[in-house]
DRENPA-523357 format. One record per residue (C-alpha): residue number from 0; x, y, z. Coordinates in Angstrom, 1 decimal. Example, Ala and Ser with C-alpha at 12.3 -4.5 7.8 and 13.67 -1.06 7.14 Angstrom:
BEGIN
SITE|0|12.3|-4.5|7.8
SITE|1|13.7|-1.1|7.1
END
This chain:
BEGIN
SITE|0|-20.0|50.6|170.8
SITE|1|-17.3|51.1|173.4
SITE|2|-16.8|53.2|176.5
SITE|3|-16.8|57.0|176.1
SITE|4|-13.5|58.3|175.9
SITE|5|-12.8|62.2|176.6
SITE|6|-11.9|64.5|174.3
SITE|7|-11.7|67.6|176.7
SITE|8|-7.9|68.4|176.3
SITE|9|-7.2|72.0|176.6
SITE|10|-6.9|74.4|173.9
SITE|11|-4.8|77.3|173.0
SITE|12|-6.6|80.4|173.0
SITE|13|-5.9|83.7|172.2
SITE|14|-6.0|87.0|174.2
SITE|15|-8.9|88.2|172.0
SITE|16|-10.4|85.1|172.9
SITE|17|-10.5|83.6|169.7
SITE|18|-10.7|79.8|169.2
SITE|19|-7.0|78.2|169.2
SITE|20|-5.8|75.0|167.5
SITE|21|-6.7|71.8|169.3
SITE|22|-4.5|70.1|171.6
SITE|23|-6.3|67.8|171.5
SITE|24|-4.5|63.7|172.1
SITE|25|-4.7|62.2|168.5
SITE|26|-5.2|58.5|170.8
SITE|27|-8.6|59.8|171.7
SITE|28|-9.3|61.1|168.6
SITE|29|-11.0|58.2|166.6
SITE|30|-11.1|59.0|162.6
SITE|31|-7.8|61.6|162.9
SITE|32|-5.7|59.0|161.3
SITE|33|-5.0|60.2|157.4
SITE|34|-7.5|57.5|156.0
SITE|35|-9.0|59.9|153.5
SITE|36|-7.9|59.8|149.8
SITE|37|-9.7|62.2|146.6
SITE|38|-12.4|59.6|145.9
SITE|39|-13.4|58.4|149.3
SITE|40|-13.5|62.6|150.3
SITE|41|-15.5|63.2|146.7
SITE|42|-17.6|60.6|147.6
SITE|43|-18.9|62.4|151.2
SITE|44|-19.0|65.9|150.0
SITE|45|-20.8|65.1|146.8
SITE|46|-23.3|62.7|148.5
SITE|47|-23.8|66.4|150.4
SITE|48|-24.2|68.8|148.0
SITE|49|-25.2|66.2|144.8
SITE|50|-29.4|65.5|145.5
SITE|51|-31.9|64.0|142.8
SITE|52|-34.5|65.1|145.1
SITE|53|-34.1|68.3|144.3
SITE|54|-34.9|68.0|140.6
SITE|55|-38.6|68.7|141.0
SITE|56|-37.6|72.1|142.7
SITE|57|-35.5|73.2|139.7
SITE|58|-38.0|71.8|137.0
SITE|59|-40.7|74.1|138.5
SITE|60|-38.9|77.0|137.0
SITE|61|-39.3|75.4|133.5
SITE|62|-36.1|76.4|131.2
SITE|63|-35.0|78.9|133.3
SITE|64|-33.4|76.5|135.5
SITE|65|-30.6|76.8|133.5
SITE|66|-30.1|80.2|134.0
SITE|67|-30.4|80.2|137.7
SITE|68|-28.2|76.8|137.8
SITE|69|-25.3|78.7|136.1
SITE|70|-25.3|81.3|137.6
SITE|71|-25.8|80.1|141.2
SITE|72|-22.7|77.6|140.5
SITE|73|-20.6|80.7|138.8
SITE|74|-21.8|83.5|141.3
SITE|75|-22.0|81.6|144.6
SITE|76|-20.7|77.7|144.5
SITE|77|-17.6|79.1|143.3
SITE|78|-16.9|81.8|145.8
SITE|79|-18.0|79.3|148.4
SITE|80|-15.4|76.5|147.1
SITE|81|-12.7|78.7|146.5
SITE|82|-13.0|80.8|150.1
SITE|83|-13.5|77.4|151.9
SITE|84|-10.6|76.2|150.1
SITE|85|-8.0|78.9|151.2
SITE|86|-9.2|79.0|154.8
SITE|87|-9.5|75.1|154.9
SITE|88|-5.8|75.1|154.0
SITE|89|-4.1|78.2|156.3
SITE|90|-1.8|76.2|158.8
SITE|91|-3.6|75.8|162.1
SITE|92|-6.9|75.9|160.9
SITE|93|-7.0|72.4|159.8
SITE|94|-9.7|71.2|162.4
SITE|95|-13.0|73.1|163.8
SITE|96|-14.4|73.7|160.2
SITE|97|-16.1|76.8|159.7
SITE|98|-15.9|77.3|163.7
SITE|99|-12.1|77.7|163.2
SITE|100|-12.3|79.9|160.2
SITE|101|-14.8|82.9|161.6
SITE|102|-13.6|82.3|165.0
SITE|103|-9.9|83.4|164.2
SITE|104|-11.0|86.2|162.1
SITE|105|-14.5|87.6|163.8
SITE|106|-14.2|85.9|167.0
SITE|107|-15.2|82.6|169.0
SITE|108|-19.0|84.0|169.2
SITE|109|-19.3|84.5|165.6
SITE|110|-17.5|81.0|165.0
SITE|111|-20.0|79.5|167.1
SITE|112|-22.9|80.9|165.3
SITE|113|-21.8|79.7|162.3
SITE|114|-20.5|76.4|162.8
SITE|115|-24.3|76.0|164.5
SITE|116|-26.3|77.4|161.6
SITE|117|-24.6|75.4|159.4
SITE|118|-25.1|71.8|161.7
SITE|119|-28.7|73.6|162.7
SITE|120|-29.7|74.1|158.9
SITE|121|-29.4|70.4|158.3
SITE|122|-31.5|69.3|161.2
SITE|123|-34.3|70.8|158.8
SITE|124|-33.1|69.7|155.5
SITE|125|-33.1|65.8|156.9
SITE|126|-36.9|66.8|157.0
SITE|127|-36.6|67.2|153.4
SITE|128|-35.0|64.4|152.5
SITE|129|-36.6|62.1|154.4
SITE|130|-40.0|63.3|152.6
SITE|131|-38.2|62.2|149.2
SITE|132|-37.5|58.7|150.8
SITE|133|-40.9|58.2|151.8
SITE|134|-42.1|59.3|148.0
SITE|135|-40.1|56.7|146.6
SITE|136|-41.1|54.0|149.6
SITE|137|-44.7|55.3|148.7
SITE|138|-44.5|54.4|144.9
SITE|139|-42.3|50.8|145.7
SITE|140|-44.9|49.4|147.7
SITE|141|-48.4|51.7|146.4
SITE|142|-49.2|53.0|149.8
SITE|143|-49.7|57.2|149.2
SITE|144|-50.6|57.8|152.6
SITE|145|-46.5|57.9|152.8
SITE|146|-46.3|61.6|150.8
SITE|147|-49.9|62.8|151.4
SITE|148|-50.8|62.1|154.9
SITE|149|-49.8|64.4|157.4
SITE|150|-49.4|62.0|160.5
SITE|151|-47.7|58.8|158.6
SITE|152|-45.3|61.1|157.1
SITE|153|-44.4|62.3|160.7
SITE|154|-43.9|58.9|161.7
SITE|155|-42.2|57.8|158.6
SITE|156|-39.9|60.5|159.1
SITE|157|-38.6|60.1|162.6
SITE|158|-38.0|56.2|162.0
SITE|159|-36.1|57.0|158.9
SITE|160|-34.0|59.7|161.1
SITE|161|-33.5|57.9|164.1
SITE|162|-32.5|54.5|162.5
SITE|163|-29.9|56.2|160.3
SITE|164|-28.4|57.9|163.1
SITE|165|-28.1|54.5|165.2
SITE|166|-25.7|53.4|162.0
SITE|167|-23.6|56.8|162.4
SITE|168|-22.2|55.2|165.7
SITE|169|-19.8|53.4|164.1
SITE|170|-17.8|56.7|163.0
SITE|171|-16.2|58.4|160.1
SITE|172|-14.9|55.3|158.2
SITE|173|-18.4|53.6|158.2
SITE|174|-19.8|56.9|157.0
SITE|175|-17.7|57.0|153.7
SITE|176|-18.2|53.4|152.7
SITE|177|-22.2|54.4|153.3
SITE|178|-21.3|57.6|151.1
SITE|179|-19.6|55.6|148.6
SITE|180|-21.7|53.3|147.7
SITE|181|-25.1|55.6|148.1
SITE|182|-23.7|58.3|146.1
SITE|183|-22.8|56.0|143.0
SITE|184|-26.1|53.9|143.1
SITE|185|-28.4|56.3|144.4
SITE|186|-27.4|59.3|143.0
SITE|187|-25.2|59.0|139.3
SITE|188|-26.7|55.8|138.2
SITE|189|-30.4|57.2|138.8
SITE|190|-29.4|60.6|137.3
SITE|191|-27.8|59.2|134.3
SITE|192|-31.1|56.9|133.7
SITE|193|-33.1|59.4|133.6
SITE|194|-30.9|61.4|131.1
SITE|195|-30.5|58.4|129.0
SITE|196|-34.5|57.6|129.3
SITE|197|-35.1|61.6|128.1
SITE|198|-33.2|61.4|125.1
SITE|199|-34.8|58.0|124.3
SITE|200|-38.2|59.2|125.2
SITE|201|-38.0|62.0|122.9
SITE|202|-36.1|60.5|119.9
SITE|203|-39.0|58.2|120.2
SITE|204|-42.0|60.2|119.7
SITE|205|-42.3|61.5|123.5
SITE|206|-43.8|64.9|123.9
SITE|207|-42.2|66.9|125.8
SITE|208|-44.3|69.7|128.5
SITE|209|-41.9|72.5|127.5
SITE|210|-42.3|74.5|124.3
SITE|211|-38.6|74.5|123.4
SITE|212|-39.1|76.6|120.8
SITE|213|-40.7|79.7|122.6
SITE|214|-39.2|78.7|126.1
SITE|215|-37.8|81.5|127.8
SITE|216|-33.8|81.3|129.1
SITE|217|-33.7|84.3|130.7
SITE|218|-36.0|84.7|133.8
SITE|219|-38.3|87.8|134.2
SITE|220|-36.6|89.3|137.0
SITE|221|-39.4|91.8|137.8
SITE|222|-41.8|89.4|139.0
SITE|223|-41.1|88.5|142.6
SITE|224|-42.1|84.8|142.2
SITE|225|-38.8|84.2|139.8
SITE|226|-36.9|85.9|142.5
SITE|227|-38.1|83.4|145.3
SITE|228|-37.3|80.3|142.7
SITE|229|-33.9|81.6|143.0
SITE|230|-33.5|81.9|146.1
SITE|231|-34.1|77.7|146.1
SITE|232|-31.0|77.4|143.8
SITE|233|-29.0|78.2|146.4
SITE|234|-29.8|75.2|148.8
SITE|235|-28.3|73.1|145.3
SITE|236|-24.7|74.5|145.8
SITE|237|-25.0|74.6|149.5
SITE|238|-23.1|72.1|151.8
SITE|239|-19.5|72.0|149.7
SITE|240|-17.8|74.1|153.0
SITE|241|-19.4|71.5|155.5
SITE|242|-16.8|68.5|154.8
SITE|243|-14.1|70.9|155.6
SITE|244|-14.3|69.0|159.8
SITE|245|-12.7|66.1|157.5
SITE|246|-9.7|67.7|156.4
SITE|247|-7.6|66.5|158.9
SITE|248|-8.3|63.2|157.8
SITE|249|-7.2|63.9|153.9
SITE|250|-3.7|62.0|152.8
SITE|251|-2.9|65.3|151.1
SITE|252|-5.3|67.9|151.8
SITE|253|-3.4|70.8|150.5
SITE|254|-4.1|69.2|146.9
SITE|255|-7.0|67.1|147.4
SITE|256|-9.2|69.5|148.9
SITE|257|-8.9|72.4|146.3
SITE|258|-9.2|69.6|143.3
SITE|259|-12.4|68.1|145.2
SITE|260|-14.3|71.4|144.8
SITE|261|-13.9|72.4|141.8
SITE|262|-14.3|69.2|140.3
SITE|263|-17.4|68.9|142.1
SITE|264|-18.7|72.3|141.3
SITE|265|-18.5|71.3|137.5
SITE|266|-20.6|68.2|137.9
SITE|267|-23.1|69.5|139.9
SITE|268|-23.8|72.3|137.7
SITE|269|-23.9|69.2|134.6
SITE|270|-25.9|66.9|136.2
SITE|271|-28.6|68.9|138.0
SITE|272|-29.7|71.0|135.1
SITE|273|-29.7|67.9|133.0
SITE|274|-31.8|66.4|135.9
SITE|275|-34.0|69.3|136.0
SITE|276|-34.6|69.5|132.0
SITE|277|-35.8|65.3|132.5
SITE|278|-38.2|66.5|134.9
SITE|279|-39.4|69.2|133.7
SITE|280|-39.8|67.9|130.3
SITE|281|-41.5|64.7|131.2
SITE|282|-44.2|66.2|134.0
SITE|283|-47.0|68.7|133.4
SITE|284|-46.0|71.7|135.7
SITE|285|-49.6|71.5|137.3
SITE|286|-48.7|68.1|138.5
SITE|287|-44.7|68.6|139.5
SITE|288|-46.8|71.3|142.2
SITE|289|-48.9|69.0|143.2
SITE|290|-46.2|67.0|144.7
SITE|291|-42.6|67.7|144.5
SITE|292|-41.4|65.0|146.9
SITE|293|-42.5|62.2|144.4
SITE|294|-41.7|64.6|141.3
SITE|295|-38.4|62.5|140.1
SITE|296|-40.1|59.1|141.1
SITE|297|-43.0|60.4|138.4
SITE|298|-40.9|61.7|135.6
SITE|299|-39.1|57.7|135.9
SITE|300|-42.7|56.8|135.4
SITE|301|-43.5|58.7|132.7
SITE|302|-40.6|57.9|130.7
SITE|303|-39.8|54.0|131.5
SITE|304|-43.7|53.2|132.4
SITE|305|-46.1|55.2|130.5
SITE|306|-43.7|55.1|127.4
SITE|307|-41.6|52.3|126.9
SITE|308|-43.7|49.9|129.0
SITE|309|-41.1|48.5|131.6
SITE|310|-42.3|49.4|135.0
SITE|311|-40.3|47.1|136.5
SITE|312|-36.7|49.4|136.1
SITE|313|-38.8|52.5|137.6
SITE|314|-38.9|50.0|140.5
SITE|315|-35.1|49.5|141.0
SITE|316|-34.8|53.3|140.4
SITE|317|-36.8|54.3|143.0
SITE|318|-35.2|51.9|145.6
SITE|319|-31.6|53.2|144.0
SITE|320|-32.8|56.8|145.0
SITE|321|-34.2|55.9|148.3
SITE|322|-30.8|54.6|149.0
SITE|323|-29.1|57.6|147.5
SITE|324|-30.8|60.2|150.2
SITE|325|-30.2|58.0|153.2
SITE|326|-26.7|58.0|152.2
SITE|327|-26.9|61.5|151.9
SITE|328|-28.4|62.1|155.5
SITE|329|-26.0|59.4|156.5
SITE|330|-23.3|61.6|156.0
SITE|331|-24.3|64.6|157.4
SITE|332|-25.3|63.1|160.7
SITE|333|-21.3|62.7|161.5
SITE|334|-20.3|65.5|159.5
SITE|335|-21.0|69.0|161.0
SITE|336|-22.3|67.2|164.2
SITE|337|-18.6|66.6|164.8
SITE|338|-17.4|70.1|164.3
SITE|339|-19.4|70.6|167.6
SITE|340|-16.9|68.9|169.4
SITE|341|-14.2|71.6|169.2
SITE|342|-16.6|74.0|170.7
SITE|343|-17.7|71.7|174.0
SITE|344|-13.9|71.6|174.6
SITE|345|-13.2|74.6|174.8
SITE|346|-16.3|75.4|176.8
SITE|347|-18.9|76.8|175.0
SITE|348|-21.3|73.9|175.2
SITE|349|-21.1|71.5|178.3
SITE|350|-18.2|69.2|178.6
SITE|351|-20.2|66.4|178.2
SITE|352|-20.7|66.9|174.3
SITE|353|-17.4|66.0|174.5
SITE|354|-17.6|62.8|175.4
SITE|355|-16.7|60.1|172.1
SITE|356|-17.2|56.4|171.9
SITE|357|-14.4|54.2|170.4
SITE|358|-15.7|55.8|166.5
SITE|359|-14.9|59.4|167.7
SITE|360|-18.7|60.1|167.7
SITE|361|-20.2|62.5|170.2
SITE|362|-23.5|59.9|171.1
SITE|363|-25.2|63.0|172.8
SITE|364|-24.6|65.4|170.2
SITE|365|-26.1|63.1|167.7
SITE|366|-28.8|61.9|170.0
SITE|367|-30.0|65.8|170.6
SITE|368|-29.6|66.2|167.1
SITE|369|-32.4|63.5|166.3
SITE|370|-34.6|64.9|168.7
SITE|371|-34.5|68.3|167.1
SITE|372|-34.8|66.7|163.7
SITE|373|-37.8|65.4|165.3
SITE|374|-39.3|68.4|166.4
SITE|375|-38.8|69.7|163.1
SITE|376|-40.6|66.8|161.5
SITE|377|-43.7|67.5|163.5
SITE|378|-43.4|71.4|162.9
SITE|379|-43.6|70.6|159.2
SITE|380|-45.9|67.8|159.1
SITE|381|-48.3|70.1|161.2
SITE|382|-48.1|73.7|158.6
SITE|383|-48.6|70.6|155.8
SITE|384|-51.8|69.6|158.2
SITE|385|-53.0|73.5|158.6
SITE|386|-52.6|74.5|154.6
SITE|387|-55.3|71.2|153.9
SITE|388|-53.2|67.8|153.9
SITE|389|-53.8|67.0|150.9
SITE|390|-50.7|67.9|149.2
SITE|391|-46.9|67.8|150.7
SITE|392|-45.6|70.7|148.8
SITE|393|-46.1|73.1|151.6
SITE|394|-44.3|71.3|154.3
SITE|395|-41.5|70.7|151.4
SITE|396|-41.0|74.2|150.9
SITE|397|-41.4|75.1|153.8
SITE|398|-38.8|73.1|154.6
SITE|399|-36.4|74.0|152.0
SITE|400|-37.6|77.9|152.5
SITE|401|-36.2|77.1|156.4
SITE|402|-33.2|75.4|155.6
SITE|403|-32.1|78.3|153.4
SITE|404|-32.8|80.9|155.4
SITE|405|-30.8|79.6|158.2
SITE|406|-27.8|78.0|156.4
SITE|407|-27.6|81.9|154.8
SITE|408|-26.7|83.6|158.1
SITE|409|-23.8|81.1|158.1
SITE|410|-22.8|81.8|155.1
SITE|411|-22.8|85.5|155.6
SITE|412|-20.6|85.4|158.8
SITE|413|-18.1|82.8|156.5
SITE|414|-17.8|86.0|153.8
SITE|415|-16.6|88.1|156.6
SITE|416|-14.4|85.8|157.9
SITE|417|-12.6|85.7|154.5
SITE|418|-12.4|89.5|154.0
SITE|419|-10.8|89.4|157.5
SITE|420|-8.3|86.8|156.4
SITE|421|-8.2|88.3|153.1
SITE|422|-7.3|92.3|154.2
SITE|423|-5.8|91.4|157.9
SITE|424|-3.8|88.3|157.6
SITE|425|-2.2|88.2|154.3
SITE|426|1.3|87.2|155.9
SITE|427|-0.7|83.6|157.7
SITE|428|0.8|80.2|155.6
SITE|429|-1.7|78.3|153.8
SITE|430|-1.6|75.8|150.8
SITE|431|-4.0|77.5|148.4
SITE|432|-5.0|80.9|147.7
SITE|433|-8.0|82.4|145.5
SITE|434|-5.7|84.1|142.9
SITE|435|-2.2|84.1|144.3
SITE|436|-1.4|87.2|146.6
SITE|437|-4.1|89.1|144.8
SITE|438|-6.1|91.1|147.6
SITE|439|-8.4|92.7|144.7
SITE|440|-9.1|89.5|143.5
SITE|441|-9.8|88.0|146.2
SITE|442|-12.5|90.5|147.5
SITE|443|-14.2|90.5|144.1
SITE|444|-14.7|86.9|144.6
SITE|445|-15.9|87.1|148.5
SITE|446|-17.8|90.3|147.3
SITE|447|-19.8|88.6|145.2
SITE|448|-20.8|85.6|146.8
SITE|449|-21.5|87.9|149.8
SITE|450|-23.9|89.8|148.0
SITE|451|-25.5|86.4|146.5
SITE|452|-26.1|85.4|149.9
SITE|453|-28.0|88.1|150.7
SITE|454|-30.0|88.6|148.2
SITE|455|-31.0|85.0|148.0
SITE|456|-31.4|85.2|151.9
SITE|457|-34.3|88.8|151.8
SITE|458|-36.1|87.0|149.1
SITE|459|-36.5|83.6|150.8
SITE|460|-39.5|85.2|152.9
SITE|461|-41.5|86.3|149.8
SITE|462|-44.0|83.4|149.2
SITE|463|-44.1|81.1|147.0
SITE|464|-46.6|81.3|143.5
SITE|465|-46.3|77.4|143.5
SITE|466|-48.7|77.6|147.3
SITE|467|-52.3|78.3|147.5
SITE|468|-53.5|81.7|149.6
SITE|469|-54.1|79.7|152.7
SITE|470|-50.6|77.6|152.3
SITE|471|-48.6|80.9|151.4
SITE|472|-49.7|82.1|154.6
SITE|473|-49.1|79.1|156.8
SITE|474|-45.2|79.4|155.0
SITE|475|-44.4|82.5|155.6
SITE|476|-45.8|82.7|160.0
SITE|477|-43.6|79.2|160.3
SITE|478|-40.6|80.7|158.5
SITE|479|-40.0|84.3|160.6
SITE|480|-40.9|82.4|163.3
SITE|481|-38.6|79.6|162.8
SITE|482|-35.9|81.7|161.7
SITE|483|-36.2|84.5|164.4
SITE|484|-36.2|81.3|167.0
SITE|485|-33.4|79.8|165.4
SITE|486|-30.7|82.9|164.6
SITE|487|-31.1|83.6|168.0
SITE|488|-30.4|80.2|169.8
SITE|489|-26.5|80.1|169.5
SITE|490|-25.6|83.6|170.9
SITE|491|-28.6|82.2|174.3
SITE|492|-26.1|79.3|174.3
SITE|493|-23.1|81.2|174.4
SITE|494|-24.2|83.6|176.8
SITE|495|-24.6|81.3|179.0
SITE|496|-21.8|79.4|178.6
SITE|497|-20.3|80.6|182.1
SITE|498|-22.5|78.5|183.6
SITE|499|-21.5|74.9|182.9
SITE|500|-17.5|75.9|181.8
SITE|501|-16.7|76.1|185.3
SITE|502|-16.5|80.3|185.3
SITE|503|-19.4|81.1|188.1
SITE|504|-18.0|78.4|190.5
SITE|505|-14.8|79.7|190.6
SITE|506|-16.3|83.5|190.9
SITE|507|-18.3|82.4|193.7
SITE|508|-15.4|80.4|195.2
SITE|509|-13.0|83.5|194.4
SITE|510|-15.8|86.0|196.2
SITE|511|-16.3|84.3|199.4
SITE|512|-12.4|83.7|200.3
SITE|513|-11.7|87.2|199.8
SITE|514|-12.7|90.1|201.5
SITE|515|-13.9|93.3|199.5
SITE|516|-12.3|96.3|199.4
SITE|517|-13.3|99.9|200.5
SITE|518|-12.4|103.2|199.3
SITE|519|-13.7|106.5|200.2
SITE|520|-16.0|104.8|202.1
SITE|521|-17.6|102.6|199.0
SITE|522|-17.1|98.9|198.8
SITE|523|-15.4|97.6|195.4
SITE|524|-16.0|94.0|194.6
SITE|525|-12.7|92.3|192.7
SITE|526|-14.0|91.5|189.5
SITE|527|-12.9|87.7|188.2
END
């Protein structure tokens, strides 16, 4: 790791004080180069929004998952991919992410707030995925203290956070060869095992936990607890904008981009209901609740251990899906961490965010970012310790409760961002468009991911029927108050902005050379 190199060039900013296009000096700029082709892109944004972890979560719902899967991919991945797309490719807006694209349509406080929920969001969800690691960690070497002991999860946690984001130094080209080769061994070799293992368990005589006869497809939508399930469907589609701070880096992003997420929509929509079926068909429901962090690692076990006698390969799986996550977390350490840049230069946050190595890589940004990730840990860790310790499913939901609730309020803000471009700025160039010139059709679609959004977000807070009385309660006090704590942060931070951009010392400066002026006997200060 090199010197830091600057990255404070002025940028262009309009009278309404929305952020402009960076002017920034592509020497400083690490990672700008166009190094990024359709599978090396794929690769990173799938190894965002593609999890195995998350298997257990959509088994718990039984058959239904399908339901919720199609239409959460239809009804919200879609709008998502397709708004993304359109305001990822509008000329100017190539750089900042989703900073750029509320900024210049709501304004540069909104942008903020965004581009923060959407870095803050994952802060939590490393939580989450570091709990899967530890599962599969747990089962590799037969230690369970790793998934059901409050204080050696905590530590397991932080030195699974802090060492990955010691190997995120090395900048945007280090992070897709990590992405690469994680998200083909850790997360489609593993998920295609398991859906070859299903069909060989049951075509052998396996028993599967789910009636497929009398299953149910269509959820009961009157009882609140299939609304909250739901609302966890979400956090499968989420992520697909956040890769949008590598655009700039796409050979061709006008094509690849577009192609990238609807291609990936498809296969996530394949892959994780066919996950969640394996689960779900393997692993009695009262034991997926027991534990969903080891969930996956227990339907392997079922299938290759308890019924075709070959331990070993639920072994190799289980270090494949370790591998999987970290290259998951590996890529959003860089990834919306970066976006953060555009908004220290022009102010916002203190210059020295900044501040690059030779990679591009903001150290202090990602150094803050583990120490939140941190205090995260030990929030979790400690609602797990308060519901009983026995059992990490508290602390998981929680954790994918918070990380939902949070990411929303982004996602919110995005929607009106693209009805503003959508209605106000027809006439801007960009290389895609969600149904041509069509204004109609392009509302429908923002319309109704907007409406998905916040519906999923209200029923995020109902507690869970998967949680004891005493763990329902300890989830729903650490939500509101994690939420309240963290919606509010980014508009604290941009309030008080004025004090490190430079603003207040030039007021003061401006106030004491000049003399104030009087009229009709009052004095009148110049404003700056």
């Amino acid at each position: 790791m090199g010197g830091s190199q600057s990255m404070s060039a002025p940028h262009a900013q309009s009278a309404s004080g929305q952020p402009g296009a960076a002017q920034t000096n592509t020497a400083t700029m690490a990672g700008s180069a166009k190094t990024l082709g359709f599978f090396g892109f794929f690769a990173i944004t799938a190894s965002m929004v593609m999890t195995v972890y998350a298997y257990p979560n959509f088994a718990s719902s039984g058959m239904h998952l399908i339901f919720f899967l199609v239409l959460g991919g239809v009804f919200w991945f879609l709008p998502v991919a397709l708004c993304a797309a359109e305001m990822a490719t509008v000329k100017g807006w190539e750089t900042g992410g989703i900073y750029s694209w509320v900024g210049r349509t709501l304004g540069k406080r909104w942008g903020f707030a965004a581009l923060f929920y959407q870095w803050f969001q994952i802060t939590v969800g490393f939580v989450t995925m570091a709990f899967f690691v530890l599962a599969a960690i747990s089962f590799i070497v037969g230690w369970d203290a790793l998934y059901n002991n409050p204080l050696v999860m905590f530590i397991g946690v932080a030195i699974i956070v802090w060492a990955l984001t010691l190997t995120q130094l090395g900048g945007t080209k280090l992070t897709a060869r990590i992405a690469k080769i994680g998200f083909f061994g850790g997360v489609l070799i593993p998920a295609v095992l398991l859906l070859v293992g299903l069909v060989a368990y049951l075509a052998t005589g396996g028993i599967s936990q789910i009636n497929l006869e009398t299953a149910s497809y269509i959820p009961d939508f009157t009882k609140t607890g299939t609304l909250v399930i739901f609302a966890s469907f979400i956090l499968a589609f989420a992520g697909v904008e956040a890769s949008a701070s590598h655009v700039n880096e796409l050979k061709n992003p006008g094509k690849i981009y577009p192609l990238v997420m609807i291609v990936l929509c498809v296969l996530t929509i394949l892959l994780d209901t066919l996950g969640g079926m394996a689960v779900a068909m393997t692993i009695p429901l009262e034991q997926l609740e027991g534990n969903m962090s080891d969930g996956v690692i227990a339907a392997f076990a079922s299938i290759f251990e308890s019924h075709f006698h070959a331990g070993w390969l639920v072994y190799v799986v289980a270090f494949l899906l370790a591998a999987g996550v970290l290259a998951e977390i590996s890529s959003w350490i860089v990834g919306p961490s970066r976006a953060l840049l555009a908004t220290a230069d022009e102010g916002i946050l203190p210059k020295s965010f900044a501040k690059t190595n030779k990679h591009g890589v903001s150290v202090k940004t990602v150094v803050i970012q583990g120490i939140i990730v941190t205090i995260w840990d030990a929030v979790l860790c400690g609602s797990m310790a308060l519901s009983g310790g026995s059992s990490s499913s508290v602390a998981y939901l929680t954790a994918v409760g918070l990380t939902v609730v949070i990411y929303l309020v982004g996602y919110v803000l995005f929607f009106l961002g693209y009805f503003k471009l959508a209605l106000k700025m027809k006439d801007l160039p960009r290389v895609f468009r969600v149904f041509g010139h069509s204004t109609v059709g392009k509302c429908i679609m923002a319309g109704i991911g907007l409406l998905v959004t916040l519906f999923a977000l209200v029923i995020s807070f109902f507690p869970s029927s998967e949680l004891s009385a005493q763990a329902n309660v300890v989830y729903v006090i650490t939500l509101i108050v994690c939420w309240i704590v963290s919606v509010a942060i980014p508009f604290v931070i941009y309030g008080l902005r004025h004090h490190w951009d430079g603003t207040i010392k030039k007021s003061k400066a401006s106030s004491t050379s000049s003399h104030p002026s009087h009229h009709g006997g009052k004095t009148l200060h110049h404003s700056v």
